[in-house]
C-alpha positions in Angstrom: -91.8 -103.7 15.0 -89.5 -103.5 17.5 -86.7 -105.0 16.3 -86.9 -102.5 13.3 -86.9 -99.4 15.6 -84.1 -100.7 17.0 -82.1 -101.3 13.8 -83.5 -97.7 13.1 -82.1 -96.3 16.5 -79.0 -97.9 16.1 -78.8 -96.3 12.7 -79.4 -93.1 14.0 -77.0 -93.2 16.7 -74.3 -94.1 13.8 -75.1 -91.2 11.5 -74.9 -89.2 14.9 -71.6 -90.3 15.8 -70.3 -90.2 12.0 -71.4 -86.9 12.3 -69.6 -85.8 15.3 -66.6 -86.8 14.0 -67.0 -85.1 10.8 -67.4 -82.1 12.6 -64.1 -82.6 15.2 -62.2 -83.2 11.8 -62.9 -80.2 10.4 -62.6 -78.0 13.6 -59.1 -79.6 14.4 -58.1 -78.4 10.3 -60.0 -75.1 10.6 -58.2 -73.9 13.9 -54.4 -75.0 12.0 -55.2 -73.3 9.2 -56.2 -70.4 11.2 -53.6 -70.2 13.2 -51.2 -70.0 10.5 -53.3 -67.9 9.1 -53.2 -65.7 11.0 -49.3 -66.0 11.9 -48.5 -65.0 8.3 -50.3 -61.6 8.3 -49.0 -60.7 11.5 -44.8 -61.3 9.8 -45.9 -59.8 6.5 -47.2 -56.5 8.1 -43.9 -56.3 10.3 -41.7 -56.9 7.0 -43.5 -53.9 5.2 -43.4 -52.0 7.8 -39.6 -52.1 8.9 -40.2 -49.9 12.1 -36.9 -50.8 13.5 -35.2 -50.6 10.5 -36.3 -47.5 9.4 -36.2 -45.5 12.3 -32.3 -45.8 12.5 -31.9 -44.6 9.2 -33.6 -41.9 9.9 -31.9 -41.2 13.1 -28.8 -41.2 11.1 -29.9 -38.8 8.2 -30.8 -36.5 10.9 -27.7 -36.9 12.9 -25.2 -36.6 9.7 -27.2 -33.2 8.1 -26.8 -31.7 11.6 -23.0 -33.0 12.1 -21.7 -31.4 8.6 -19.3 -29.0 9.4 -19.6 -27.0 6.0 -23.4 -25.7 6.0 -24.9 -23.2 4.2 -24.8 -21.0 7.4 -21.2 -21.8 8.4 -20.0 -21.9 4.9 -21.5 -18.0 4.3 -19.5 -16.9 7.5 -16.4 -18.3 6.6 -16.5 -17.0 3.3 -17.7 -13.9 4.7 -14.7 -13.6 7.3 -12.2 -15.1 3.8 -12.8 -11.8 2.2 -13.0 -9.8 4.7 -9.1 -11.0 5.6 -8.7 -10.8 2.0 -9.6 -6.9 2.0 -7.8 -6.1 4.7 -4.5 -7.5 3.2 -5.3 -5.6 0.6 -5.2 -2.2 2.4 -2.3 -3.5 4.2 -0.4 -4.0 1.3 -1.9 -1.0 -0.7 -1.3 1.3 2.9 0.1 1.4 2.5 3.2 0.3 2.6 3.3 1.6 -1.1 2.0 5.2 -1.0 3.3 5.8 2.4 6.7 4.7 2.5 7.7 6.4 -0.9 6.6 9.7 0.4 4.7 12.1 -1.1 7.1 15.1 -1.7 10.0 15.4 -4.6 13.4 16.0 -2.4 15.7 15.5 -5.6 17.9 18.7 -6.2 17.8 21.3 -8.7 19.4 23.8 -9.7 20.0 26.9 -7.9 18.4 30.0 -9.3 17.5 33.8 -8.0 13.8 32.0 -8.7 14.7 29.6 -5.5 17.5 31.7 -3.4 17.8 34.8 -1.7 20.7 36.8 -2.8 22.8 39.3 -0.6 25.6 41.4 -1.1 27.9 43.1 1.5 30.9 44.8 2.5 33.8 42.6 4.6 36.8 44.6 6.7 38.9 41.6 5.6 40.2 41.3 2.8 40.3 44.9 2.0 37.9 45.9 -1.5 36.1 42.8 -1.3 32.7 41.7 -0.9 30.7 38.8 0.4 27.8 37.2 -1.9 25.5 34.9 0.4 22.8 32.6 -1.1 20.4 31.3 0.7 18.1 28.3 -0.1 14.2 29.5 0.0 13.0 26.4 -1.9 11.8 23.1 -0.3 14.2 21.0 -2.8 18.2 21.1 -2.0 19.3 22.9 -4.3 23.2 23.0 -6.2 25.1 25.8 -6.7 27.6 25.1 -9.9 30.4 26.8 -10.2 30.6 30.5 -10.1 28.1 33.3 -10.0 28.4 35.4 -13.3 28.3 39.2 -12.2 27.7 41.7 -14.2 27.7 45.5 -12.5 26.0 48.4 -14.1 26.0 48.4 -17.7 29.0 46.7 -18.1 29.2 45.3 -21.4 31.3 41.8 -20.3 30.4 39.4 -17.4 33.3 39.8 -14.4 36.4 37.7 -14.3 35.6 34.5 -12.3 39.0 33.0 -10.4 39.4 29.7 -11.7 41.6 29.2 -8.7 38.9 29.2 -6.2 37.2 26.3 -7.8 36.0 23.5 -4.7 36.4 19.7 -4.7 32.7 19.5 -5.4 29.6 20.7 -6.6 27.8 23.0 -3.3 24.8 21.7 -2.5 22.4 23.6 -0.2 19.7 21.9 1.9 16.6 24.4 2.5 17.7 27.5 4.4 21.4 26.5 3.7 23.9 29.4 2.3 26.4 29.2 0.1 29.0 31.7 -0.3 31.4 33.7 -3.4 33.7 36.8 -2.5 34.5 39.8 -4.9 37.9 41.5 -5.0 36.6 44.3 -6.5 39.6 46.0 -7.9 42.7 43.1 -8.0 46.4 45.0 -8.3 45.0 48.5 -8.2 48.4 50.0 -10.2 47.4 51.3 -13.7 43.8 50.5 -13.8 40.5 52.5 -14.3 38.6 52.0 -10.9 34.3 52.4 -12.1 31.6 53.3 -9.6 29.0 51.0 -8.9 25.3 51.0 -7.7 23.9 48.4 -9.0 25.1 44.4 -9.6 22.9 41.2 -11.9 24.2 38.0 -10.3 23.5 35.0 -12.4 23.7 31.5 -11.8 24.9 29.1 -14.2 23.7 25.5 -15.0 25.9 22.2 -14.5 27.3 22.3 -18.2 28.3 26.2 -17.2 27.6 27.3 -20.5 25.4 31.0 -20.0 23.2 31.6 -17.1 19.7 29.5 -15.9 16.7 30.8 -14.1 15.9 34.2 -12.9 19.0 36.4 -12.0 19.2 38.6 -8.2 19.4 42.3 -8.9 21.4 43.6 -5.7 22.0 47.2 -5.1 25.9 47.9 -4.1 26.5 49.1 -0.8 27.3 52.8 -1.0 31.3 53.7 -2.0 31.4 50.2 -4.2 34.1 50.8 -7.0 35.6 48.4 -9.4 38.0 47.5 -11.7 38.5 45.4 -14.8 41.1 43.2 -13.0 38.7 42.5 -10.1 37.6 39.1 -9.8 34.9 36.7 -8.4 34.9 33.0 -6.7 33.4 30.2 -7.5 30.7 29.1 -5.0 32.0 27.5 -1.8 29.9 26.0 1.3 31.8 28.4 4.0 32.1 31.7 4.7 35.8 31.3 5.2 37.1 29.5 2.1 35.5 32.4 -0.3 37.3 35.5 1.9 40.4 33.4 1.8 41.4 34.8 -1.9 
């Protein structure tokens, strides 16, 4: 009996040791295999994740969008400050230098008329039976005076002799408010000839091609004791006083 309780006790003790190390076995293989289990969560969470990664990227989206010089904002002002530059080289240009440099008025001549002159006659002391005609520019264009006034006194059927003498080295042109000037020797060589009394005198102005009269005439009344004759004469138009009493 006791020989067998021993055997049995010894068999015991055998199945209790076989059992121990059964069980360090498997907690040496559980704790590996839970270590690396572990391990490879832990690195596949950080790889999906990418927090270091990502975050730089980001940093640098944000950094380049707020770094680009041609934004909406920007771009709107500079387009905004293009046009207006454009504009005002526009107005420059239009300003202005166009309408204001060419000038508004017309200052090319015309012809001078009893329309755009004021006509005068008058008695000189010298020469002796003449008279002075003075025409004034009342116009705000110059004005030309060609050739030689045609007079015609009273009801005289035929236009005065003009001197062909008298005629200038070029066309008289009068500025506004400028004269120009034509004497009438009223009777010529007196000898032999009918003298006529006169009261009343049509001065007409002729064009440049001097063929009949242009514009409106003056109608002049004679100062009192004018007489004339057929061999009288009158001067062509000259810019001074002194070259029309000279014949």
């Amino acid at each position: 009996m006791r020989s067998n309780r021993i055997r049995t006790t010894a068999l015991a003790a055998t199945a209790l040791l076989a059992a121990l190390s059964l069980t360090a076995c498997s907690d040496n293989g559980s704790g590996d295999n839970g270590k690396a289990g572990a391990a490879a969560p832990a690195g596949s969470t950080a790889g999906r994740q990418s927090p270091t990664a990502t975050a730089p990227d980001s940093d640098k989206d944000a950094k380049d969008t707020g770094g680009t010089p041609n934004t909406p904002a920007e771009n709107t002002a500079a387009n905004s400050k293009d046009s207006t530059s454009g504009t005002s080289g526009r107005k420059s240009n239009t300003g202005a230098t166009g309408n204001k440099g060419t000038g508004t008025g017309n200052s090319s001549p015309v012809t001078c008329t009893g329309g755009n002159t004021k006509v005068t006659v008058s008695k000189v002391s010298r020469p002796i039976n003449h008279l002075l005609l003075t025409a004034t520019n009342t116009g705000s264009r110059p004005c030309y005076a060609y050739h030689a006034p045609a007079l015609r006194f009273d009801d005289a059927q035929a236009a005065f002799p003009v001197l062909r003498d008298s005629i200038p080295q070029a066309v008289v042109t009068l500025e506004p408010g400028q004269s120009a000037y034509a004497s009438i020797g009223l009777s010529g060589e007196p000898d032999g000839q009918d003298l006529h009394k006169g009261t009343r005198l049509g001065v007409y102005f002729t064009g440049k091609s001097n063929q009949g009269s242009t514009g409106a005439p003056a109608e002049l009344t004679l100062p009192a004791g004018t007489h004339w004759g057929d061999n009288g004469f009158v001067t062509y138009w000259q810019s001074e006083m002194d070259d029309a009493l000279m014949y």
